[in-house]
Every structure is written in structure tokens, then in C-alpha cells.
C-alpha positions as CSV (number, residue, x, y, z in Angstrom):
1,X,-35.2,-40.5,49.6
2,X,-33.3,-38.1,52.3
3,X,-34.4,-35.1,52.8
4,X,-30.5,-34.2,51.9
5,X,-30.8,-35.5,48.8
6,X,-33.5,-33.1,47.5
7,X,-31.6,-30.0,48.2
8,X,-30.6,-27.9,45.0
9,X,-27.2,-28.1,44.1
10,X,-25.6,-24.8,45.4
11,X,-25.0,-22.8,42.1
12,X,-21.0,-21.8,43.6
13,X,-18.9,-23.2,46.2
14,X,-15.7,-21.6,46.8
15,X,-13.5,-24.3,49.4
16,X,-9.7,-23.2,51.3
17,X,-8.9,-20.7,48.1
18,X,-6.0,-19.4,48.1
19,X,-3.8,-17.5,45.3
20,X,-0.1,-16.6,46.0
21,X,2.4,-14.5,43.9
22,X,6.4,-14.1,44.0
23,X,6.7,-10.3,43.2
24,X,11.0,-9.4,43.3
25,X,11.8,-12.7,45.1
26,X,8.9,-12.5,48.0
27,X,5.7,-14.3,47.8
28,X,2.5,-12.4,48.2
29,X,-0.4,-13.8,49.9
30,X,-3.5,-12.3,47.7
31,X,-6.2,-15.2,49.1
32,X,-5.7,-16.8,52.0
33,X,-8.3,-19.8,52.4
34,X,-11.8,-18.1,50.9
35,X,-14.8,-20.1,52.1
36,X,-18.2,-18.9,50.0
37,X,-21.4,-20.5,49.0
38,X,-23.9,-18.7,46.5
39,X,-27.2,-20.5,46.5
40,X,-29.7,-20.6,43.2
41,X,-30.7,-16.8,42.2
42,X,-28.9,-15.2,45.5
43,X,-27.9,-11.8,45.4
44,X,-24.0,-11.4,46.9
45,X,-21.9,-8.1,47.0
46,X,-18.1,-8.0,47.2
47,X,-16.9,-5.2,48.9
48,X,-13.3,-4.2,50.0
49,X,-10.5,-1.9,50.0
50,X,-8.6,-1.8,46.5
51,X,-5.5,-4.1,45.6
52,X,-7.6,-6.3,48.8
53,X,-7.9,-9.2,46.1
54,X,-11.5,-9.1,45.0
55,X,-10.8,-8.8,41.0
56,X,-8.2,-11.8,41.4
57,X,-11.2,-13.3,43.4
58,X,-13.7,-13.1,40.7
59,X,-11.1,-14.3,37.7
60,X,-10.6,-17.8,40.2
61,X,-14.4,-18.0,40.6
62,X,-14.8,-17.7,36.7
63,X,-11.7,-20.1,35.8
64,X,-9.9,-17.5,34.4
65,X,-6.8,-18.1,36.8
66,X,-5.6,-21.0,38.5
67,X,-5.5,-20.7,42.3
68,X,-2.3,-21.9,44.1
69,X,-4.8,-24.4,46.2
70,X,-8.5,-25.2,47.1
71,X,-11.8,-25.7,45.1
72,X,-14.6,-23.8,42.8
73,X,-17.2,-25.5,42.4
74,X,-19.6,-24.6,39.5
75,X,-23.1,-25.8,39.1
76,X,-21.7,-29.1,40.9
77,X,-18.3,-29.6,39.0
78,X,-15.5,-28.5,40.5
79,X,-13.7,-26.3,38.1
80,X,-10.4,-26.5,39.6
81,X,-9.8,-30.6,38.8
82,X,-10.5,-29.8,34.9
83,X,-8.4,-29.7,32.1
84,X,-8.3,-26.3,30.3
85,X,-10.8,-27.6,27.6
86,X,-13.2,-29.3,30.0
87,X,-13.0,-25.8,32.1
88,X,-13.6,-23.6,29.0
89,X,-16.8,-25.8,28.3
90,X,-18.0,-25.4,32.0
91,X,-17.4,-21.7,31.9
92,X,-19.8,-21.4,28.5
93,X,-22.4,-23.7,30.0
94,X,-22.7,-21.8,33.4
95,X,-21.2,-18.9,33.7
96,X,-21.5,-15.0,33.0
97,X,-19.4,-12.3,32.6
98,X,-19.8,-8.5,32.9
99,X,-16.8,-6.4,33.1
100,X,-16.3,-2.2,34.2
101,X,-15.7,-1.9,30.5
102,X,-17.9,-3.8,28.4
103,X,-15.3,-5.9,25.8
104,X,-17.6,-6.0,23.0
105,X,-15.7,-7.3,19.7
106,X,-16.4,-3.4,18.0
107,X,-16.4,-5.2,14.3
108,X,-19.7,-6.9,14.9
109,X,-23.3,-5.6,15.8
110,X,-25.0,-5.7,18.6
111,X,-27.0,-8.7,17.5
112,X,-23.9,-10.3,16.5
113,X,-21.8,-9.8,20.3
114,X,-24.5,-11.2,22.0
115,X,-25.2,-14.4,20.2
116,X,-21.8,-14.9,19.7
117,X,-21.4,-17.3,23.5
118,X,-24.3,-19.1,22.1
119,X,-22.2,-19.8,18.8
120,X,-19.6,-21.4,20.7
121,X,-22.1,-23.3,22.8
122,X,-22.9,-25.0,18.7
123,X,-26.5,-23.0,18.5
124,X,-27.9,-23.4,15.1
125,X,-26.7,-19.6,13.9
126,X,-30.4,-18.5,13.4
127,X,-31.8,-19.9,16.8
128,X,-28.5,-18.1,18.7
129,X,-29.3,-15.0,16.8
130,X,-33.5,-14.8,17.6
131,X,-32.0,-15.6,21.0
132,X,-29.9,-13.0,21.2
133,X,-32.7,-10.5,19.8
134,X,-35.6,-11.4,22.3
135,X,-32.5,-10.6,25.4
136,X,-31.8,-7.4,23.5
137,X,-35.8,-6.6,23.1
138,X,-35.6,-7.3,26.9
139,X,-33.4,-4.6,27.8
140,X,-34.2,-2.1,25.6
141,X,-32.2,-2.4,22.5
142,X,-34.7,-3.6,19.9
143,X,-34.2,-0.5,17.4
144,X,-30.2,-0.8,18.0
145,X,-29.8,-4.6,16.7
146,X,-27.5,-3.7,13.6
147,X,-25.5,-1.1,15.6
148,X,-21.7,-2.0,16.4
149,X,-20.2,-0.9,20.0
150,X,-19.1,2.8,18.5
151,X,-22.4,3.4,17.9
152,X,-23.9,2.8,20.9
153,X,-23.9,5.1,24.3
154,X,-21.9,3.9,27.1
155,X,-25.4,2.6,29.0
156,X,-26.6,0.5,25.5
157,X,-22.7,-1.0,25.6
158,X,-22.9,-1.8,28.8
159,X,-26.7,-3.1,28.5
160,X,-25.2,-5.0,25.3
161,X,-22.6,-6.5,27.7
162,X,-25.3,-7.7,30.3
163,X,-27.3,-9.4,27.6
164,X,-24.6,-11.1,26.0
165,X,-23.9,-12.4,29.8
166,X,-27.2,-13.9,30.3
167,X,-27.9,-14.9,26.5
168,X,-26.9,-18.7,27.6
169,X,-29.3,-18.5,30.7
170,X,-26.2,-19.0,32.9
171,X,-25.7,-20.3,36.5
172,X,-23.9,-17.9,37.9
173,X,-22.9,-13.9,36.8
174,X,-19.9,-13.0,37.7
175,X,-19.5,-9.1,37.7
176,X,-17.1,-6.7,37.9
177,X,-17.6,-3.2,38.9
178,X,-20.4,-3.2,36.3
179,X,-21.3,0.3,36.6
180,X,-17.8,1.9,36.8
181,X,-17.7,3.1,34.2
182,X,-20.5,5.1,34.3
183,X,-22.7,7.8,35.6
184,X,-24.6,7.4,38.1
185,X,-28.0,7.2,36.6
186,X,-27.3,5.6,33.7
187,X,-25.2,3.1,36.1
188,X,-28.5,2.9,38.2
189,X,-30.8,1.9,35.3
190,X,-27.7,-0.6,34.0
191,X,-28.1,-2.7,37.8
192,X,-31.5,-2.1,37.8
193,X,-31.9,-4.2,34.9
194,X,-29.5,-6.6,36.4
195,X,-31.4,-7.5,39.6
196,X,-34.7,-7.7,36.8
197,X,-32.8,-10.3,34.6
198,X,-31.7,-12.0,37.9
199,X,-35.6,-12.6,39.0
200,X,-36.6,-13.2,35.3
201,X,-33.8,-15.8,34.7
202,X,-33.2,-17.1,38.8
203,X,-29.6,-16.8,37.5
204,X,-27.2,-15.8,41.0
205,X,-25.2,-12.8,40.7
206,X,-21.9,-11.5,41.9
207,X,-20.8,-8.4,41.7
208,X,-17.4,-6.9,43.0
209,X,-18.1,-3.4,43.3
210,X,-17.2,-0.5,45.3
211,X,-20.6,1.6,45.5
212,X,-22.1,1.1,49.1
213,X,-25.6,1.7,47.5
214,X,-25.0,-0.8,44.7
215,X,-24.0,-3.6,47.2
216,X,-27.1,-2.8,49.8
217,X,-29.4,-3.7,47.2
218,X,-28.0,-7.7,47.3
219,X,-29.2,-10.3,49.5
220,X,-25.7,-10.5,51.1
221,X,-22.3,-8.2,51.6
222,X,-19.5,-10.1,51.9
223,X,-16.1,-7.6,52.7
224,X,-12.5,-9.3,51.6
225,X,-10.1,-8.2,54.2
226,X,-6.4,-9.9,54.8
227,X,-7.5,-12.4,52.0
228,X,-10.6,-13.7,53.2
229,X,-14.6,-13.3,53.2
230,X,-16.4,-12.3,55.9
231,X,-20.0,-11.3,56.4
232,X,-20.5,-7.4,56.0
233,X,-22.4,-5.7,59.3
């Protein structure tokens, strides 16, 4: 066997993107050919100016948006050629999400938001929920199981949100400006637990985010400028 042929899958590969929009009658060039590959358990950082693209960026990388051509490729399928069902499936299997603000559904506990992805995956209800229980043990929510979202402090929502990201062992998370919305320590705790998840789980992580320290803590800094990527000095 080649040695070619022993080489992990790459866990995201991101081929000529590009997205265009017609705002009053002129088209907009938001992407213009992004090239990126995220390996197994790497670390990456988004930075750039804002209205550069990056948040368009990550909904393409997540199948949340169609791009107007190229390739995302997702654990080895290329999202881009599936049908909206197939895509949804692909997204659920291997993918992550954790937003500025956290989107937990506020009728349903703690316990309940984060087994919820696992639900959808078709997890036996009690497995998904003694899943969901040993992530939220993990990051310190064990004595807040039965609380729902208005209960919670903005750093256990948050840390809710990043559990309920990683509950199906995912790929790839996709994250966006995951500490926005909040102060600095508590937002320092929030991505310390991230980066611990990320070595527990070898799950690779991206993170759009506009804090300089935040984004020196990643293996790489990639800076979208004039709708593409480029290596960060």
C-alpha cells in the first residue's frame, strides 16, 4: 500500500469558494476563490476586518449557505454536490456549531439542549441523554442538568452551547465569535475549555473571532482580506 494511501483524511477542505451577492442591481464579490485545509484536531483562527466575509465564510464551511461555486469538503464528502437532506445528515454526523449567542431552545433544560443533536442522529433517548450528562459533568454543569437557558449565567449558556457542539464527537467545530458575548474572564475560561475538549475529543476547531489573544492561542491564523485566506504573520 502507498504511503499516500495511509494519510488521514483531511477533516475540511475548502476548494476555489466563492460567494457572490446582487445588492441594488450590482453584484458583490464576498469570497473570491478561498483555498483552506484543516487537518485532524488542528487549531485555526479567522481573523479580519468586519463585513471582510468571515461569518458568510463559516455558514459555507457548515452548509448553511450555498456558495455561488467551488467545494467543502467534510470528513471526505464534499458537501457542496449533496442534496439538502444528504447535507443536513452530513452536518449532524460531523459537524459542530457554537455561535456569539448561544441558541439554546429556552423551553428545555440543559440536559435536554444538549442531547437534543444526538436525538436527531436516532440515539436511543436514554443513551443521548447519559451522553449528554457525562459532556455537561465535563464542563462543569453537573448540579445545573434540570436548569433551562434563563436560569443559567451567560458562561453556563455558553458552556451549555459548547457541549451541545461536541455531544456527537464531531469532526470539525465551527465557531463563531464564541466569546463575544462575554466578559473577558468568563470568555477566557469558556475557550479554555474549548481547546481542553479539542485535545480530549481530537475534534478540529474553527473559530472566527476578533480577539488577537483568542486567535494566538490556535495552531494557525488565517486573515480574510479582498475575499480570500492568507497565512497571518
Amino acid at each position: 500500500m502507498s504511503e499516500a494511501a495511509t494519510e488521514p483524511t483531511p477533516a475540511l477542505v475548502v476548494r476555489g469558494l466563492k460567494k457572490t451577492f446582487v445588492e441594488a442591481g450590482r453584484e458583490l464579490t464576498i469570497l473570491d476563490g478561498v483555498e483552506l485545509t484543516v487537518q485532524q484536531g488542528e487549531r485555526l483562527a479567522i481573523i479580519g476586518a468586519s463585513g471582510s466575509g468571515k461569518t458568510t465564510l463559516l455558514q459555507l464551511l457548515g452548509g448553511l449557505d450555498e456558495p455561488t461555486a467551488g467545494e467543502v469538503w467534510v470528513a471526505g464528502q464534499c458537501m457542496t454536490a449533496l442534496g439538502n437532506t444528504e447535507r443536513g445528515l452530513l452536518r449532524n454526523r460531523a459537524l459542530g456549531f457554537v455561535y456569539q449567542f448561544h441558541h439554546l431552545l429556552p423551553e428545555f433544560t440543559a440536559l435536554e439542549n444538549v442531547a437534543m443533536p444526538l436525538l436527531v442522529r436516532g440515539v436511543a433517548s436514554a443513551q443521548a441523554a447519559e451522553e449528554a450528562e457525562d459532556l455537561l459533568v465535563r464542563v462543569g454543569l453537573g448540579e445545573r442538568l434540570t436548569h433551562r437557558p434563563a436560569q443559567l449565567s451567560g458562561g453556563e449558556r455558553q458552556r451549555t452551547a459548547v457541549a451541545r457542539a461536541l455531544v456527537t464527537k464531531p469532526r470539525v467545530v465551527l465557531a463563531d465569535e464564541p466569546t463575544g458575548n462575554l466578559d473577558r474572564p468568563t470568555g477566557a475560561r469558556v475557550f479554555e475549555l474549548m481547546l481542553e475538549l479539542n485535545t480530549m475529543l481530537g475534534t478540529s476547531l474553527v473559530v472566527v473571532t476578533h480577539d488577537p489573544e483568542l486567535a494566538t492561542r490556535m495552531d494557525s491564523i488565517q486573515e480574510l482580506t479582498d475575499g480570500r485566506l492568507t497565512p497571518h504573520a
